[in-house]
Structures are given as C-alpha cells and as structure tokens.
N, C-alpha and C positions, 0 to 999 in steps of 0.2 A: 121399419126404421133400422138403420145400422145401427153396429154396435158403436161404433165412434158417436152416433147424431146422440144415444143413449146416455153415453157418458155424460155428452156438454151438457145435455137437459139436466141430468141428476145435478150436476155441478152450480147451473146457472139456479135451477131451485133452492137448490140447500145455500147458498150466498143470498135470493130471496127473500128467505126464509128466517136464517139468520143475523144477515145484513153484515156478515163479512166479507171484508169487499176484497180483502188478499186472498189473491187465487191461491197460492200455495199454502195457507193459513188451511184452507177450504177444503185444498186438495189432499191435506193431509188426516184431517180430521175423516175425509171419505174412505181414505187409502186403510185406517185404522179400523174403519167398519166394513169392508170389502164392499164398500160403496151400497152399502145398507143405508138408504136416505134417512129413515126413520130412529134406526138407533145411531146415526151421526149427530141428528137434530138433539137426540135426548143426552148425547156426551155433551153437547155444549150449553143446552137450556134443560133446567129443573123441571122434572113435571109438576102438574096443578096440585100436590099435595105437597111440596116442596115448601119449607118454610122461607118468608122473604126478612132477611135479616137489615139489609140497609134498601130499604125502597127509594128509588133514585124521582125525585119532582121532575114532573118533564115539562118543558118551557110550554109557553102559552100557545094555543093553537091559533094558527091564522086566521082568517075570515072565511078565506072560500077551502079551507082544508075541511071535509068530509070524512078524517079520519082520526076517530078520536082516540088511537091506539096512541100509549108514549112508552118510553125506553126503560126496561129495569134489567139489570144483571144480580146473579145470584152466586155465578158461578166463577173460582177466582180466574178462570182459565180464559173465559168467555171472553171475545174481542166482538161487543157488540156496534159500536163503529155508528152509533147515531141510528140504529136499527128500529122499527116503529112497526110492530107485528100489529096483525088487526083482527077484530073480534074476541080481543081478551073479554075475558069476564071480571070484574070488578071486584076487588078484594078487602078486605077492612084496613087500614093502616090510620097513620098518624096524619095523614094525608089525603084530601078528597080525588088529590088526582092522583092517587097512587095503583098504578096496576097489575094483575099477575099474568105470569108465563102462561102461554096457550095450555090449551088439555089434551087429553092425548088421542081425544075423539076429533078435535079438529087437527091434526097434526096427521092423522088417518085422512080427514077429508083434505087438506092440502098437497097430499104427497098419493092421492089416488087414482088420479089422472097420469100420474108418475111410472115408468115401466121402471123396476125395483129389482129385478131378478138378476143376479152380479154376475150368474154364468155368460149373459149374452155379454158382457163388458169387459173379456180378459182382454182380446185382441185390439185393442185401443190404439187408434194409429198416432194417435194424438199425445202418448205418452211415451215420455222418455226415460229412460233406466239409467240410471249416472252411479256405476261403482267407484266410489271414492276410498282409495286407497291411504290410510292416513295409519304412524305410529305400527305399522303390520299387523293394522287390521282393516279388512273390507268394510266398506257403509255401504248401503243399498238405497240410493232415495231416486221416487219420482216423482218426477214434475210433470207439468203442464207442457205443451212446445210452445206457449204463450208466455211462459213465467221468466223473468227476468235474471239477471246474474245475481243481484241484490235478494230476488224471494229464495235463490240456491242457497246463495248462501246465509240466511238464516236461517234454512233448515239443515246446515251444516252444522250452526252454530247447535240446535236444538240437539242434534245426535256425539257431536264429538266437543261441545264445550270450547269452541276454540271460539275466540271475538270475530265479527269481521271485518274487523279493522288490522288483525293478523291475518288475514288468511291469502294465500297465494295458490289459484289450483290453474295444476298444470296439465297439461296435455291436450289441447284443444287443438283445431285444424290449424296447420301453418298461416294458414291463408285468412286466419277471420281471430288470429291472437290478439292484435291488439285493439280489438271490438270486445274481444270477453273481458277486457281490463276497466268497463265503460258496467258501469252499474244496470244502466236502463237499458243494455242487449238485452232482446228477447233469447232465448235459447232457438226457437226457429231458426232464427238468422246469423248459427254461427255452424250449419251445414251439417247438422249432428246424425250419428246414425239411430238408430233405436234406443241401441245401447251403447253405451260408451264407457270409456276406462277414463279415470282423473286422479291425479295424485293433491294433493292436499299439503302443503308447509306453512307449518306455524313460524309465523316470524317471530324471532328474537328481538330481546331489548337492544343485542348488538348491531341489528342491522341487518337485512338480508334483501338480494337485489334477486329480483326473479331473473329466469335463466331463460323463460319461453321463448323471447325476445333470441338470445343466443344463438337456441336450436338453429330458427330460421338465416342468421346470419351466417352460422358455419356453415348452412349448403348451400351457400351463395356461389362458394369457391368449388364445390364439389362438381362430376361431371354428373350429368343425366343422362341417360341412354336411352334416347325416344324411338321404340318400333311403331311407324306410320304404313298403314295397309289402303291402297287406292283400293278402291273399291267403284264399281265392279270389276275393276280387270283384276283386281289381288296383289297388283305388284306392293312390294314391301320396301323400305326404306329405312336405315337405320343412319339415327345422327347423335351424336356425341357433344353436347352442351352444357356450358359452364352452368349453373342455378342461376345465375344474376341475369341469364338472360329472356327478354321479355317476350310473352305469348306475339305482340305484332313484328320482335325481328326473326322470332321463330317461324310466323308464317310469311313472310318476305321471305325467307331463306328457301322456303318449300315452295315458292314460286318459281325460284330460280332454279328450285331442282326436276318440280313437275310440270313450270308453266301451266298451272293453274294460275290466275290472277287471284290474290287474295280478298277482293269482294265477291269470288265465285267459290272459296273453299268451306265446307259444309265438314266441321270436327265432331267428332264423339269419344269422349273419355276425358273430356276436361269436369274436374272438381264444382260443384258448384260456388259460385261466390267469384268467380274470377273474372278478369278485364283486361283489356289489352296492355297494360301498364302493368299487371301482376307478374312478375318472374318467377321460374319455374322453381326456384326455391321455396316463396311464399304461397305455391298455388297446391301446396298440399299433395301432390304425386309424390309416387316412389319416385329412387332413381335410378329405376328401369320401368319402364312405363308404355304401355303400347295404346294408340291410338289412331280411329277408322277416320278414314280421309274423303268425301265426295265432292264433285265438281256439279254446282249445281245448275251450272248453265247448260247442262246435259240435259238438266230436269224443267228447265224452263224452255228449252227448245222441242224437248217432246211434248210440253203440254201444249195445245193449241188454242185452250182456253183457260187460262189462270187466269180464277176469282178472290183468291184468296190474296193476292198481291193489290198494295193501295197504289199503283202505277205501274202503267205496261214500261217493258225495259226492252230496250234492244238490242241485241248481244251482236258487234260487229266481230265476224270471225277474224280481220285487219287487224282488233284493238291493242293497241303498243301498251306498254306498260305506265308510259304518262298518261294513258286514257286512263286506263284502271286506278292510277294514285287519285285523279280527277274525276272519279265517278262517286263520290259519296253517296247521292241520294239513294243506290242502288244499296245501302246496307239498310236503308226503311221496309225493306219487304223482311218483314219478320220470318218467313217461314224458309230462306235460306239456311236459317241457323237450326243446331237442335242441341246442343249444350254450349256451345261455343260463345265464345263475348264476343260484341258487336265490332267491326273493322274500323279502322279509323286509316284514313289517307296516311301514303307513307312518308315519313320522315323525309325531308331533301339535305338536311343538312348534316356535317358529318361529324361536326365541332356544333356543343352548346353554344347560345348565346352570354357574352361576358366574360370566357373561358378565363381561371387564373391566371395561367400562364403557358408558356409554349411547349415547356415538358408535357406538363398535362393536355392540355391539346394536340399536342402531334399523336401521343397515345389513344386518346379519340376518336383522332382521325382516322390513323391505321385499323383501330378495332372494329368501325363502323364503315368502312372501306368495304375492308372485307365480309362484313356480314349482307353489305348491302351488295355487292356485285359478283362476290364467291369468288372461287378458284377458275381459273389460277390467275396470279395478281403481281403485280411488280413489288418487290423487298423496299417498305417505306423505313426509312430511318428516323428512328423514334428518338425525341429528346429535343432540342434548342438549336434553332437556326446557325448561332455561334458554331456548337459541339458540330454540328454538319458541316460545317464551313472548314472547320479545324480537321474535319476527317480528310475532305476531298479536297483542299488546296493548301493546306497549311506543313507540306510535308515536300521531301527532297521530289526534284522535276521526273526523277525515274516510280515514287510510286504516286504520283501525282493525278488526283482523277476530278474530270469534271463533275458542279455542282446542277445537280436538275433539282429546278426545284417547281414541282406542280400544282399551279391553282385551280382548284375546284372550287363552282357555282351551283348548289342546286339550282336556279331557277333558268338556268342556260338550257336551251332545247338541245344543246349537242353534247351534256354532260351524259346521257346514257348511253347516245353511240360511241362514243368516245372510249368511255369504262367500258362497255361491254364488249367492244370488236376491239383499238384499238389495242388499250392497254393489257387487253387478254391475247395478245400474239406472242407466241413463243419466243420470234426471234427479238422482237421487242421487248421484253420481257430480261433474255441474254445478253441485249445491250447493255440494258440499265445496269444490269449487276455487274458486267467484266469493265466497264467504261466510266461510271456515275455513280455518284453519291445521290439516292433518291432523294429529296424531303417533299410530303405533302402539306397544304394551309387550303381550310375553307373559307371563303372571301363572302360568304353568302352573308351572314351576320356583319352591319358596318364596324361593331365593336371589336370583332376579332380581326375583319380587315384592318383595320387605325392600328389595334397593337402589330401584328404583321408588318406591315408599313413601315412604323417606328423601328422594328425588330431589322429591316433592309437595311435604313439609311444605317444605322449602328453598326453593323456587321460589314454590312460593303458601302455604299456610300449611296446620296439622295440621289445619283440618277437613276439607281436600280428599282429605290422606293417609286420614284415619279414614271418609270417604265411599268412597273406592275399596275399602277396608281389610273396608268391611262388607256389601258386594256380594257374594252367593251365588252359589254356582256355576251352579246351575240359572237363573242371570237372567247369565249370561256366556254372549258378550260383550254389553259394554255401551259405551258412548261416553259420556262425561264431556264438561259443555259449559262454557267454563272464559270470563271477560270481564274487563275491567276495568272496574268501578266505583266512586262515590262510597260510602264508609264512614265516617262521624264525623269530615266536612270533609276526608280524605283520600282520595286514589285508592287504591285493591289492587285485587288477583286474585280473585277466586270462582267455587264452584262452581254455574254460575245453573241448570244442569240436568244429570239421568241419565237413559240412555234404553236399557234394559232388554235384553238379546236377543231375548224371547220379546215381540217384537212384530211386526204386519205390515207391509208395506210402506207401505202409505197414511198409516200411524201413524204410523210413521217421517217420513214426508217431511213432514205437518203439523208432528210435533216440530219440526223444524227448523225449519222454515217460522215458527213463531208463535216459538225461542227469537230466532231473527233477527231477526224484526219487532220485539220488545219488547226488542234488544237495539240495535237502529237508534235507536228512542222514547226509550231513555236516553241516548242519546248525541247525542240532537238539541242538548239541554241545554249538554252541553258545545261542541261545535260552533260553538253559535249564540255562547258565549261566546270560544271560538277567534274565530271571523269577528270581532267588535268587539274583540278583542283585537288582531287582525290588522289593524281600521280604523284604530284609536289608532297601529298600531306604524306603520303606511301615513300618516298624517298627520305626524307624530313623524320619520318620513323623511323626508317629501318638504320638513317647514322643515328639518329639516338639511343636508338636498341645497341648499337656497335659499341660507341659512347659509353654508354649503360653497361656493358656488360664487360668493356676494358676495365672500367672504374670497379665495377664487381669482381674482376679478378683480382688488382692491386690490392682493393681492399680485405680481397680472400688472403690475400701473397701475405699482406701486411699483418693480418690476424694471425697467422700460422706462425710468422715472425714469432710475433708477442706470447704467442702460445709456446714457443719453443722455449724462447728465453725465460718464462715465464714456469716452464718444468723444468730448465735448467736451475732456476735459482732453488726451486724448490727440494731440489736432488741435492745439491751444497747445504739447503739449511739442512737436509735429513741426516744428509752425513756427516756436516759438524755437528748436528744435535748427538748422533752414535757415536762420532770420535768422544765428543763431551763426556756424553755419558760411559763409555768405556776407560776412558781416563780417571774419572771420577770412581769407575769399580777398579781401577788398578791402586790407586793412588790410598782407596780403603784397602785391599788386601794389604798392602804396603805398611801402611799404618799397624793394624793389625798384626801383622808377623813382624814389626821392629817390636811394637811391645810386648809382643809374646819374646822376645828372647832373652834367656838367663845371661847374669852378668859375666861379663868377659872377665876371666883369672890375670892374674900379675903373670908377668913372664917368669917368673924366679918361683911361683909355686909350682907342687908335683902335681902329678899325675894330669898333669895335662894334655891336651893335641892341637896341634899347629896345623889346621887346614887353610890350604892353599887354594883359592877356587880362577881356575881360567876361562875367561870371556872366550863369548866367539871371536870377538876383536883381537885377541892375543893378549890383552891386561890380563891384569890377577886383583883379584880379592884375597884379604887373608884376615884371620882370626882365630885369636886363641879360646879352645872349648876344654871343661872339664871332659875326664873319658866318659864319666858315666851321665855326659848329657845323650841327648837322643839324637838319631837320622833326622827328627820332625826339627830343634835345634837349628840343625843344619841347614836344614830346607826354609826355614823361617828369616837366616841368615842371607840366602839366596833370594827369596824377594824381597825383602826390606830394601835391598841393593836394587829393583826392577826386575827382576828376572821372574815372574811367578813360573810357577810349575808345568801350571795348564798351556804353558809356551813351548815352558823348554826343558830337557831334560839331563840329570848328573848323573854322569860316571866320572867310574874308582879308575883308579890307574892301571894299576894292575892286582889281581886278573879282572878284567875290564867287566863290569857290572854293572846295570842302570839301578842307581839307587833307589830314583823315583817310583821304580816298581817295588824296592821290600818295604816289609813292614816297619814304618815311620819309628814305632814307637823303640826300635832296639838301639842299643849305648852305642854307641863311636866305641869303645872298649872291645864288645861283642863284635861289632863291624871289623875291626883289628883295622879301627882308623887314628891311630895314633903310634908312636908318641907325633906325627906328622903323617900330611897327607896329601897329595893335591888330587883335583876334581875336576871335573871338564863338563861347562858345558853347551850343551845341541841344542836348536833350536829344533821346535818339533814340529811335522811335518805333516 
C-alpha cells in the first residue's frame, strides 16, 4: 500500500472513529500527532477512566438500528458532530442511557488493522503545504487537496486569529483567482503546486478591496513573449502578444504561421485550468514563456490502426482552412491533446454582435483583421465612418483621396481568398495607402449591418445605404468606392464604384487603377479652379500686404511725428522748469545780498566813498559807502542790482585788479577805494 493510500485510510478512520466530519478539523488533529492514529483518537476523546461531567441523553433509538452506542463529549475541544461510537461499556450516571468513551483496549482493536507507522506517510501526494505570509511572520499549514477555501481558512483563523470574514489571501494562480474567492473551491481545483506561498490581509474597518483581481488585469496590457518549438523538426518561433490575448487567436495565428490547422495542433506547456477563452494574462504563464508544438495528423497518419480514437478521421492533405474551421467533431478524439484546452471552430466574424458603436467596432475590426489573416495587411482607418469621410473627401481637390470602404462577410466562401491573396498584395496594399482612405465594417451580424446602414445614409446619402443594402452574399466582400463630386452645381458624396469579391487580382488592381484615374480627371476641374482661386486670393493679398504696409509706414511717419513733438515739448517744459528754477536761485541771492547791505551815508557826512559801478551796457550804478565798509559791501551792492558774482566779475580802475579775487572781507579804506571810485564790470566767461 502507498504511502498516499496510507494516509487517506488513517484519515478516513480517525473521522470514523471520531465522527468529525471536517476534513481539516481531522486533518489537523492528525498533523498534531504525526498521524499517530491512536494518540489523535485520545487528544480528542477521554479515556475510560476519564470522568464524565455533563453526560449528554441520546435520542431514542430507531427500530431497525442494531446500535445501541449514543453520543457523549467530555472534551471542550471535541467536535463530535452526531458521532455514535459502538461497544461502549455502560457507565453509572443520572441517566439509563447514559454512556462512556471507548477504552483503550478497544481503540487498540479498532485502529489494528490500521498501518500506524508515520515514516511511511511523509511523502503524501495528497498534501499540500500553504506558507502564509501574514504581519512578517510565516504560518505553515496543511491541508488535504480535497479541503476547501472555507476549511483554509479556519485554520488560518485558528493559527493567526484573524476572522474569516477579514481575511483576503493573496497569491493564487492568475487563472483559477476568482474560483479561490468562492468558499466551496476545493484547493485541488485551483492548480496548486505542493507548496505554495500566500500572503494573508486583514481587512480593515476602513475598507479594503483585494488587489488579486488587479494583478491579472495589469498583464492584460503587458506583452508576452511566447518561444514555440515544432517538434520534431525543432524549428523555433517566437511571438510577441499582448495578455488579453486568447489561447484560440493564439492558435489561429500559429496556423498562419506554421499551417498547422488548429484541430491538428498538439501543445505542451500550457498551465493547467485553461480554455480557449482564457487569455494569456489570466492563464498563469510568465511573460516569457516557451512552449512544444506537434502536428498530430502526423501521428495519426502514421498510425495505421488507431484504437484509442472514438471515430476514424480523414486527414485530406487538399484541406482549406474552411474545412478545418468546420471540422469540430475531430476535437472528440481526446488523445490529440496533452495539456492543451479543447479547439473550438474559429471565429468568422470580426466585429461582436450589438457592437456600441463605430469607433469601437472599426477598432475590432482592425484588431481581429489582423490576428485573423496576419501580415501583411492594408492600413484600416480606425474610428467613425463620418471622421473617414472627413479625412478622404472633406478637404481641398489637391489633397483629396478616395473613400474605400470594405465589407466583410464571414459566412461568404470568398472572404478567405479574398483576405489572403487579394488584400495581401503588395501593390495592392500601396494603392490603398498613396490613393484611399481604407475603412473596414463586418456585415456578418444583421445588427451591426442595420447600424452600418444607417451610419451610410447619414454620412453620404440612402443610395449608398441601399447599394451596400443590395449586395449578395455570394459577391461578399466587396469594397465600395465612395468621392466627392459635383451634382446639380453642388459638391456631395457618391458612390462612383463596387468592386465585387469574386474577382481576380489583376481585376482588382485595374479597378482601382481606372476608378482613380477618372477620379483624378474630375477633379482636375476643380483644382484648376482652386489654383485661380488661389491666384485672385494671392493677388487680393499681396495689394493688401501693399495697403498694409503703406498704412504701416504713415502710421510709423505719424508716431515719430508725435514723438518728436512730443520730446520737443518736453525739452521746453525742462528748460523753463531750469530757467524757473534759476531765476528763482538768482532772485534769492538777490534778496539776500539787498538785505545784507549796510546803510547808505548822507552825502554831507565824512569819511565816506563814492563808488561808481559800470555795466557792460555802458550805464553806471552808484553809491555812497562808509570807508571802513567791506569789498563783500560792495559785492553785495553788485548783485542786489542782478549782477551775482558767479557771472561776472569787478575791476578797479586803476591799477586794474579783479576784485572778485581778494579777500571780500578788507575796507574800501584798505582797498584805497575812496574818497571815490568807479568799477567795471565783465561778464565771466
């Protein structure tokens, strides 16, 4: 017997025995005794010398029950759960059906049949080791791979005291998180390895929103970097994918790169838990992730007698890729697969059903375009039939481009030659982009066609709606060739051509080729009337520039004017402001040196002097001074009259001497300026 088969027996006994029916209750009680059957039995049941303090009545025994064991606990811990052990021995109480805990001689013969020895039981495949990282400290607990998220976490509760009605544990596989948020996952079923790491948050009173959810969202956006190895030849592959995207356009894509058909490709390195609707953010890989690739219709054409498949299959080496989308039943032979999720036919359409709106569907379109048909691919113009219409006709005749705009059908037989050869031609390709404003619409859903539809007559008008409207499926897809031209003296929209599916390539590129040329032709018209519209408006400018810039000098001429006149006035007021103010310092010395001067003598008293003073004018000043007044006197005599000094300067007659140079303060007596004198004088220079 294995050591796993060892365990469940111990386990399935001691829950027998006890009659606790929670495995993790069970399992821990085991884990406590190193799965010592015997001394688990006796942590949770008293032995037969044990005294029994509340003996519990046990209800009435049925008719055809044969066992007349009833239920007593002794122990506060005990979760006996309706437990009914047999062969008790009868014990005295208050009560005739009152009875006791087995003895320990039967609790020998119950667990002897039992293989008891805990060395064989370390390696347990069956048990899982859950480090719970809480507060920076490690917890250690194991579980069952049968035990639920509910029995973890009461024995979270039991080691770290936190409710679990707080508790948030984190770290689980991307791919199986919001299964651990669900009480009654098993732990089995959320892909765990032996041992596993979990972090543990107590949520607050304030609130706290788990983050697990987040992880897997932020790698939505992220890229992955998937190394795929065919095998057996070993070629290697590497591709670059966003997280959001799904295991079935990941193997669609690898169809188109190894033509493998995807109900023949055989994966290994996929997570378990996954499905073709899991994205590779949610499916738990890194992201850099390599994974082995087989073609298994290798393996069923070698076999010449496959028994293990529920229906022979017949692998046409002809098969198109509509055969393989249409071949479901052929994912029923289980033994294709060996970790990989079952195939599911592939998507035809490009745009969901009920799409909101055009923005978001044209973005759709293009994304699932390209994943469905690869490189290389015509530049679809993402955004609202309008905003297309406004790029490629709403603008002057010289950058003027026609509007292509192409309907796709999944359910059309000509939608895959079409996309694959047609719109994968290079020069094709170089049309659309130097000539056309792409826009793509999936017409496959009638919901999206009817908004489509609506979105025509709006934008160009209902014949364009009722042209798309009456296009057969069998002639899907088709490309609508959409212009602006002159109608009844007005510009509009039309629809100048349709260009069928079921046509060839050659076909195709003339189409274009001749609706362009004849789409160039009518617009030379307008052009030619832009450019002399454009010469008038160029002439019409440049006298206004003339105009403009005569008036710009006048008006310079004229400011300069103002400004001259303008520092001319200002020059006058400065200067009468300084004559002012100089007038006003003359007119004080003035003042000053009258009242500084001593009283003029009678003519009849002595010792007087008769000074005579002559202007530059040729007048005379005259007055009579004592001798023994001063030169200063004198000088004070001379500007009282306007003359200040700092002008002009006095001389003596003879012998000629500038008074203004000696010392003020000496007599007219001293000076030998009397008994008369005359004085002359200069302006200074």
């Amino acid at each position: 017997m294995s050591d796993n088969q060892d365990k469940e027996e111990t386990l399935a006994s001691f829950q027998v025995i006890t009659g606790i029916e929670d495995v993790g209750e069970a399992f821990s009680h085991l884990e406590a005794t190193n799965w010592d059957l015997v001394e688990a039995i006796s942590r949770v049941m008293p032995h037969d010398d044990a005294p029994l303090a509340n003996p519990i009545h046990p209800p009435e025994p049925q008719a055809q029950s044969q066992d007349p064991v009833s239920v007593a606990t002794a122990h506060p811990n005990a979760n006996t759960n309706g437990f009914r052990p047999f062969n008790f021995d009868e014990m005295p109480g208050p009560s005739q059906g009152a009875r006791m805990f087995p003895s320990s001689q039967l609790l020998a013969q119950l667990t002897s049949s039992i293989n008891l020895d805990p060395s064989r039981q370390n390696n347990n495949q069956n048990i899982l080791l859950l480090n719970i990282h809480f507060n920076q400290q490690l917890y250690q607990i194991r579980m069952q791979s049968n035990a639920t998220i509910e029995q973890l976490k009461r024995k979270i509760f039991d080691v770290t005291n936190v409710p679990q009605c707080r508790q948030a544990i984190r770290g689980w596989p991307p791919s199986r998180a919001s299964e651990a948020q669900m009480p009654d996952t098993q732990l089995c079923n959320l892909g765990l390895a032996p041992e596993n790491e979990l972090i543990l948050v107590d949520l607050t009173d304030d609130g706290f929103m788990d983050t697990e959810q987040d992880e897997s969202t932020q790698r939505l956006d992220k890229m992955f970097k998937l190394h795929i190895v065919e095998k057996p030849e070993g070629r290697r592959t590497t591709l670059n994918l966003v997280g959001r995207t799904t295991i079935e356009e990941l193997k669609t894509k690898v169809y188109y790169i190894t033509n493998i058909p995807v109900r023949h490709q055989e994966w290994s390195g996929w997570p378990s838990g996954c499905d073709n609707e899991t994205n590779l953010a949610q499916s738990g890989i890194e992201q850099s992730h390599e994974f082995i690739l087989r073609n298994i219709a290798d393996r069923v054409q070698n076999n010449s007698n496959p028994t293990t498949s529920s229906e022979v299959v017949n692998l046409d080496s002809e098969s198109s890729a509509d055969e393989f989308e249409d071949a479901t039943d052929f994912n029923n032979s289980e033994y294709i697969f060996s970790d990989s999720p079952p195939v599911q036919p592939l998507n035809r359409h490009l745009i969901t059903n009920n799409t909101n709106d055009e923005t978001s569907g044209s973005a759709q379109f293009v994304e699932n375009y390209k994943q469905r048909f690869g490189e290389p691919h015509p530049d679809f113009f993402v955004g609202s039939l309008e905003n297309a219409l406004r790029l490629a006709c709403h603008k002057p005749a010289k950058e003027r481009k026609l509007l292509a705009i192409y309907l796709h059908h999944g359910e059309s037989i000509l939608t895959n030659v079409f996309c694959d050869h047609l719109m994968k031609d290079d020069g094709i390709i170089l049309t659309f982009r130097e000539n056309f404003v792409l826009y793509g619409w999936d017409m496959t859903y009638e919901s999206n066609k009817d908004m489509f539809l609506s979105s025509l007559t709006a934008c160009i008008n209902s014949n364009a709606s009722l042209t798309a409207r009456n296009i057969k499926l069998d002639k899907l897809p088709a490309i609508m060739l959409v212009g602006k031209s002159r109608m009844m003296g007005r510009q509009t929209c039309e629809v100048l051509s349709v260009i069928h599916g079921n046509i060839g390539l050659a076909d195709l590129q003339s189409r274009l080729f001749d609706t362009t040329v004849l789409y160039e032709e009518q617009l030379q018209g307008e052009i030619r009337e832009e450019n002399e519209r454009a010469a008038r408006d160029q002439v019409k400018a440049e006298q206004d520039m003339a105009y403009e810039e005569t008036l710009q000098a006048d008006m310079a001429k004229e400011a300069a004017k103002r400004q001259k006149e303008a520092a001319q006035a200002a020059e006058r007021k400065r200067i009468e402001s300084e004559r002012a103010e100089e007038d006003a310092r003359r007119e004080s010395i003035r003042l000053v040196a009258s009242q500084s001067l001593p009283q003029e003598p009678a003519g009849h008293e002595a010792n007087i002097s008769k000074i005579r003073v002559r202007k530059p004018t040729g007048d005379h000043l005259e007055r009579r001074f004592y001798i023994h007044d001063t030169l200063q006197d004198l000088l004070n005599f001379v500007a009282a009259n306007g003359f200040l000094i700092d002008e002009y300067k006095v001389f003596s007659g003879w012998p000629r001497r500038d008074l203004t140079a000696i010392e003020a303060s000496q007599t007219l007596e001293g000076l030998k300026l009397y008994p008369q004198e005359t004085v002359i004088l200069e302006e200074r220079f």
